[in-house]
C-alpha positions as a Markdown table, in Angstrom:
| # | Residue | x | y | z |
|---|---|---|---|---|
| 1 | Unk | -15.0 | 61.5 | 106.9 |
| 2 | Unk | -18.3 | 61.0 | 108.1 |
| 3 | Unk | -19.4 | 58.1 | 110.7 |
| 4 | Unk | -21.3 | 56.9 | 107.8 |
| 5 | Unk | -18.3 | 56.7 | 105.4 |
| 6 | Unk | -16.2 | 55.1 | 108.1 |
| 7 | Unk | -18.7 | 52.1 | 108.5 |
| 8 | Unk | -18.9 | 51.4 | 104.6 |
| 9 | Unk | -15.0 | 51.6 | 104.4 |
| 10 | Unk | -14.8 | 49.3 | 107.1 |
| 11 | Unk | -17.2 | 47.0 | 105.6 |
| 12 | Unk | -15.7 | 46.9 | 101.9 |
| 13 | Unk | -11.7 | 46.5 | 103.7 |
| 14 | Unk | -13.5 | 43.3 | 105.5 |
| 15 | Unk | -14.5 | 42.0 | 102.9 |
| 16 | Unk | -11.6 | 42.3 | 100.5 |
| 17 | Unk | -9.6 | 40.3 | 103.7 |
| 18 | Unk | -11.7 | 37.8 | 103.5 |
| 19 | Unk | -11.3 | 37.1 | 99.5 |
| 20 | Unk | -7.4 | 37.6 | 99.6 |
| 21 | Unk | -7.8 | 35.0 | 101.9 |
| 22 | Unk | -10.0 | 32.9 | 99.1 |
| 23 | Unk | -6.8 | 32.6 | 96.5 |
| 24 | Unk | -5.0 | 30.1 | 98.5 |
| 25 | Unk | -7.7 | 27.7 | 97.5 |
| 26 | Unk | -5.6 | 26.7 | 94.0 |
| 27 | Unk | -3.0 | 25.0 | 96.4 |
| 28 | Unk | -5.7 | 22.1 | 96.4 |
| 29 | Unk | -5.4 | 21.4 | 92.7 |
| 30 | Unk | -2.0 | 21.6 | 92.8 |
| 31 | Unk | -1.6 | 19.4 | 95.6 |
| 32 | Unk | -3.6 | 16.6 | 94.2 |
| 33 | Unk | -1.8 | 16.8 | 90.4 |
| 34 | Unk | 1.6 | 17.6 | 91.6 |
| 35 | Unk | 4.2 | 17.9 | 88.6 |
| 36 | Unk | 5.0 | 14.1 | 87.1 |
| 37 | Unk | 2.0 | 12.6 | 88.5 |
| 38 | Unk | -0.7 | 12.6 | 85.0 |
| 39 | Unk | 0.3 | 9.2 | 83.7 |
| 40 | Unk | -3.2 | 7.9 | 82.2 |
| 41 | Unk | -5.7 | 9.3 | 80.2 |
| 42 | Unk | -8.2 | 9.1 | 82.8 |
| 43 | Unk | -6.0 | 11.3 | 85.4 |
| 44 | Unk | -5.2 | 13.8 | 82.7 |
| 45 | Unk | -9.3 | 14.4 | 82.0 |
| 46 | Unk | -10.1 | 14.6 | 85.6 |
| 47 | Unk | -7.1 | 17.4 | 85.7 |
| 48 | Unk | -8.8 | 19.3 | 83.1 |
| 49 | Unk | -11.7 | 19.3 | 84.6 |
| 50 | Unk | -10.1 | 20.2 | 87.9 |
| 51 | Unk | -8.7 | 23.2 | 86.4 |
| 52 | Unk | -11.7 | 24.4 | 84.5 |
| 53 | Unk | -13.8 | 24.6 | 87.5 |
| 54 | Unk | -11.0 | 26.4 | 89.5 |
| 55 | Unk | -10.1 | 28.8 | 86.5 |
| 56 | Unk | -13.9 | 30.0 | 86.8 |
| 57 | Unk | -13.5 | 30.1 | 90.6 |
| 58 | Unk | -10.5 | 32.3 | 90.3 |
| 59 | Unk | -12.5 | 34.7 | 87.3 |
| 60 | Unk | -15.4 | 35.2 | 89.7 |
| 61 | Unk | -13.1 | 35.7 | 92.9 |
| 62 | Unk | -11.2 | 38.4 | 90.8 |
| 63 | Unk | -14.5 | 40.1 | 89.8 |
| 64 | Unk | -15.7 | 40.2 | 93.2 |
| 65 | Unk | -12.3 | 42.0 | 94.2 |
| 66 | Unk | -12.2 | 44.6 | 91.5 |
| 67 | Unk | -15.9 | 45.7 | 92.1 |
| 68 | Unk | -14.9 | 45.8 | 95.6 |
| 69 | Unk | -11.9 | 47.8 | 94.5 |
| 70 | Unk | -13.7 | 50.9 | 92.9 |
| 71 | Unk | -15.5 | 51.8 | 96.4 |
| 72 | Unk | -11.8 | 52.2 | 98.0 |
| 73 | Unk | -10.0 | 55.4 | 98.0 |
| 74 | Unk | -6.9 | 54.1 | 95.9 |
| 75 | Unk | -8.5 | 51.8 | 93.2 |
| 76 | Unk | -5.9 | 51.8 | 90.7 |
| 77 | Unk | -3.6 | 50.2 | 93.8 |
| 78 | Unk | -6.3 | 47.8 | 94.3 |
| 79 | Unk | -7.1 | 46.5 | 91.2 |
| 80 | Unk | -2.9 | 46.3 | 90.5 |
| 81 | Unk | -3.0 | 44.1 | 93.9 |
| 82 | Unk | -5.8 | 41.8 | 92.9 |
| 83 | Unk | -4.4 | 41.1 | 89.3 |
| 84 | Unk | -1.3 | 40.2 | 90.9 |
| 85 | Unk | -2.8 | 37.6 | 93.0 |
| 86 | Unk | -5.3 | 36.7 | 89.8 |
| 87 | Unk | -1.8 | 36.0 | 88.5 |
| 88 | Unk | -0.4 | 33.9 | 90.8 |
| 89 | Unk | -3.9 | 31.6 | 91.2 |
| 90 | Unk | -3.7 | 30.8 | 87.6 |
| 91 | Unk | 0.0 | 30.1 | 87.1 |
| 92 | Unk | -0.2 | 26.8 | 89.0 |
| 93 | Unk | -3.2 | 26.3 | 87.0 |
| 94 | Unk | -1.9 | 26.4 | 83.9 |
| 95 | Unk | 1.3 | 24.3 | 84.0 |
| 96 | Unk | -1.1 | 21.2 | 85.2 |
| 97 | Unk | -3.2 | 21.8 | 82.1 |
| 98 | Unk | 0.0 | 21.6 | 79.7 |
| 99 | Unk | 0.7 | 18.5 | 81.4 |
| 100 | Unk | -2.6 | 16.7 | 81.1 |
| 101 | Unk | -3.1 | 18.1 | 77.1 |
| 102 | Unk | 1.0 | 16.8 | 76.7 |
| 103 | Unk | 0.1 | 13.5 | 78.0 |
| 104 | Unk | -2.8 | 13.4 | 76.2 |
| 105 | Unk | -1.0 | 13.8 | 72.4 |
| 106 | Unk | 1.8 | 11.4 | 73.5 |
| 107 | Unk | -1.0 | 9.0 | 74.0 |
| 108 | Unk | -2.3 | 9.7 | 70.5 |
| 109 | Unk | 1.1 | 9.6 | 68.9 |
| 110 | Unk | 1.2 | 6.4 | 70.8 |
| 111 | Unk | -2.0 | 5.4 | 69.5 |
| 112 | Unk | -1.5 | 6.2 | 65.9 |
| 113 | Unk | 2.2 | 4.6 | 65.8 |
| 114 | Unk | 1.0 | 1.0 | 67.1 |
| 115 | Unk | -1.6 | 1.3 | 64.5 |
| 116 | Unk | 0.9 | 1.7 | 61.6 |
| 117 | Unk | 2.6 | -1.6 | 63.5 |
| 118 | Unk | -0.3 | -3.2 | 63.2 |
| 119 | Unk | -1.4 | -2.7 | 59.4 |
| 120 | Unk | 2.1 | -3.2 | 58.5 |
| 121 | Unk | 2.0 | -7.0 | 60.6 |
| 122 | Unk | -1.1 | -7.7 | 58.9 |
| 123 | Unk | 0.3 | -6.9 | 55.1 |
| 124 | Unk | 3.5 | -9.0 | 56.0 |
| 125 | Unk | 0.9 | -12.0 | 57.0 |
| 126 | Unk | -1.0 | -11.6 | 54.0 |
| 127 | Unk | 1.4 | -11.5 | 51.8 |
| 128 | Unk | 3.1 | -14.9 | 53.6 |
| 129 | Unk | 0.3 | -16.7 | 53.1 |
| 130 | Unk | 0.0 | -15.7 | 49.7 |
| 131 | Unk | 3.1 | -17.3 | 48.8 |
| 132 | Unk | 2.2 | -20.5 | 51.1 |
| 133 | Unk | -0.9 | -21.0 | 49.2 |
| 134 | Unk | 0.4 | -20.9 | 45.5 |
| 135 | Unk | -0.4 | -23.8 | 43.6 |
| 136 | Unk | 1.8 | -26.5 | 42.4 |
| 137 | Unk | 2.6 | -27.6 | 38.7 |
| 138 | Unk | 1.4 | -31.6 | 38.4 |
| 139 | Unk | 3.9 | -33.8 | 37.4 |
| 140 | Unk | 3.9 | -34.5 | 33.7 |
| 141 | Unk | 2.7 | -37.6 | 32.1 |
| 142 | Unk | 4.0 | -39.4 | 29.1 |
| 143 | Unk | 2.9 | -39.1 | 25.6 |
| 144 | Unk | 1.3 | -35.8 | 26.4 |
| 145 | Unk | 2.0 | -32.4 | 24.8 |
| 146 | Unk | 4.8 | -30.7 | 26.9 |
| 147 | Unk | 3.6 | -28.6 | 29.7 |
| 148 | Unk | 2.7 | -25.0 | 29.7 |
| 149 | Unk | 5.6 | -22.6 | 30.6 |
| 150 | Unk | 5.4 | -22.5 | 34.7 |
| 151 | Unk | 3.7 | -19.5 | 35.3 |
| 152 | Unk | 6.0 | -16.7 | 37.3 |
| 153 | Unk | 5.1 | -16.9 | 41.2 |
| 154 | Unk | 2.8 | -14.1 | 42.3 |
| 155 | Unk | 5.2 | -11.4 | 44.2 |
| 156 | Unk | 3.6 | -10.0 | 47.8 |
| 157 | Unk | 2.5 | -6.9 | 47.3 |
| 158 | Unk | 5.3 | -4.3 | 48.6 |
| 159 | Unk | 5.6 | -3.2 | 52.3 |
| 160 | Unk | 6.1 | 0.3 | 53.5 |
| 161 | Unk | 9.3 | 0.7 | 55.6 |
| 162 | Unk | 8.5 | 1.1 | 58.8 |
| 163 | Unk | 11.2 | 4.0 | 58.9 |
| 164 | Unk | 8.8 | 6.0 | 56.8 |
| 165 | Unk | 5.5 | 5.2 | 58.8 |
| 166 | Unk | 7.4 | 6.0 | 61.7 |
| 167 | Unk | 8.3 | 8.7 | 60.4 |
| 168 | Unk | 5.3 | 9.8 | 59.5 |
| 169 | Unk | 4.0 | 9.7 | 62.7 |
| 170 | Unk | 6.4 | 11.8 | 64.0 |
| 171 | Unk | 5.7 | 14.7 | 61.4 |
| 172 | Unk | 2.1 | 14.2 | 62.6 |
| 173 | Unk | 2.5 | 14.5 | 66.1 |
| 174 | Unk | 4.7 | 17.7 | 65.3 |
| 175 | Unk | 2.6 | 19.5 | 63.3 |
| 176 | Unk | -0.3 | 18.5 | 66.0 |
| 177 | Unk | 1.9 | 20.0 | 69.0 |
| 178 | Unk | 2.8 | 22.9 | 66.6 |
| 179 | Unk | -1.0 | 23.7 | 65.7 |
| 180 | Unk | -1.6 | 23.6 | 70.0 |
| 181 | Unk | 1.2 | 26.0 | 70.4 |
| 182 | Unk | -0.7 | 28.6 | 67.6 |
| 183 | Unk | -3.8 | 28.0 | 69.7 |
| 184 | Unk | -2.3 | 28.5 | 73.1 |
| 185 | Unk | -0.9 | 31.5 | 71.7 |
| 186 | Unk | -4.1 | 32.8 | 70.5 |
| 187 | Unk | -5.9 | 32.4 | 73.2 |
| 188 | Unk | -3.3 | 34.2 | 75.7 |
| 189 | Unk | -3.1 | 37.3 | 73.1 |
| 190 | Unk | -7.0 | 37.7 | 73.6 |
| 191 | Unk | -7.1 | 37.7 | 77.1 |
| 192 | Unk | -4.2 | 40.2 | 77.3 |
| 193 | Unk | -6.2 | 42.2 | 74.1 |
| 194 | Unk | -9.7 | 41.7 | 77.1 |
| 195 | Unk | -7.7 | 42.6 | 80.1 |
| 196 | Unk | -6.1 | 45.7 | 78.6 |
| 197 | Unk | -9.9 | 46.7 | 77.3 |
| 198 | Unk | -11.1 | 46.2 | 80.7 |
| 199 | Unk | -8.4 | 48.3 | 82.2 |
| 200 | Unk | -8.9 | 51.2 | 80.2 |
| 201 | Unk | -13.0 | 50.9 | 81.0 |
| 202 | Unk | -11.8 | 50.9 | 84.7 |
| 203 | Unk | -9.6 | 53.7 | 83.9 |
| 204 | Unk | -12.6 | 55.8 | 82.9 |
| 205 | Unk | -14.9 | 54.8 | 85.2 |
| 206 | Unk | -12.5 | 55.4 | 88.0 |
| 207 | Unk | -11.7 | 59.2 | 86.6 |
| 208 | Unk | -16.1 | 59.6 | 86.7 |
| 209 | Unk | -15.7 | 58.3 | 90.2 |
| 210 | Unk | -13.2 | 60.7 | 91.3 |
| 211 | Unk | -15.1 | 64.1 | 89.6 |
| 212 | Unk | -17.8 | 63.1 | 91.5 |
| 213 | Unk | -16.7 | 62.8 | 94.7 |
| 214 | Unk | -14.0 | 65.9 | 94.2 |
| 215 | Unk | -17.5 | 67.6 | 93.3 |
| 216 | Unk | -19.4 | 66.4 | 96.4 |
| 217 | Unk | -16.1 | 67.1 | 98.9 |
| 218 | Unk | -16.5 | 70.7 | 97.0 |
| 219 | Unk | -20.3 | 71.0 | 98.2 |
């Protein structure tokens, strides 16, 4: 290897030092939403946010890595290494975003539940006051025609059980968590359907890499 070679590999191992060193950075995020601790809809965005800006962090870390990767003499090594610690960056990651998007829709279940307690409180008071308010027969008089039959008393419109508006909201607070679920899912089977598509790309442009430098060893 010539002088020239040994300065560029020297170079490119520095630099890959220095962004291994980069991925302890998640520890922050984790350190300030620690497991337990989102307990209000404000902490849960700022969580969110938190982990959107470090996700992108870890993305461009990872890139820098894997094209710093192709000018080493073991890439496929490399790349395995720096996936591995993409891995770990955005595992931490991810359980605080389940926890702030599973606090969120409690507090719409929440939400939605003391609304049915409210229109159902309201009903009940309209339909009390709709019996208060009925009218009495007058008293009868003499030598008058007998009174009109007493009409029947209005009947308060019925009230839904709150057994089935509760359990209403349950069904909708299932189907909600089940419809994140599908969605979670579909995202993690496109980035495994992207990373697999990028591997192979690497594969190939690692295999050109390695004719040409068998061919310029050969000259």
């Amino acid at each position: 290897m010539n002088p020239r070679t040994k300065a560029r590999a020297a170079l490119l191992l520095g630099l890959l030092s220095v962004a291994a060193t980069a991925w302890g950075e998640t520890d922050s995020i984790v350190e300030r939403f620690p497991p337990g601790t989102i307990a209000s809809d404000e902490r849960a965005r700022q969580a969110l946010e938190a982990v959107a800006t470090e996700r992108g962090e870890v993305q461009d870390r990872f890139a820098r890595e894997e094209s710093a990767c192709y000018e080493r003499f073991f890439v496929n090594r490399c790349l395995d290494e720096a996936n591995e610690r993409r891995r770990q960056a955005l595992a931490p990651l991810d359980e605080i975003e389940l926890e702030a998007e599973r606090f969120q829709r409690l507090q719409r279940a929440r939400a939605r539940d003391r609304d049915v307690i409210e229109r159902q409180q309201r009903a009940e008071e309209k339909a009390q006051r709709a019996v208060a308010i009925e009218p009495r027969p007058e008293p009868a008089r003499r030598a008058t025609p007998p009174a009109a039959p007493r009409p029947e008393p209005r009947k308060p419109r019925p009230v839904p059980a709150p057994e089935q508006e509760q359990a209403e909201a349950r069904e909708r607070a299932e189907n909600e968590a089940a419809y994140a679920r599908k969605v979670e899912a579909a995202r993690k089977r496109q980035e495994t359907v992207a990373r697999r598509k990028a591997e192979k790309e690497r594969r190939r442009a690692l295999r050109r890499q390695e004719e040409g430098v068998q061919a310029a060893e050969a000259r």
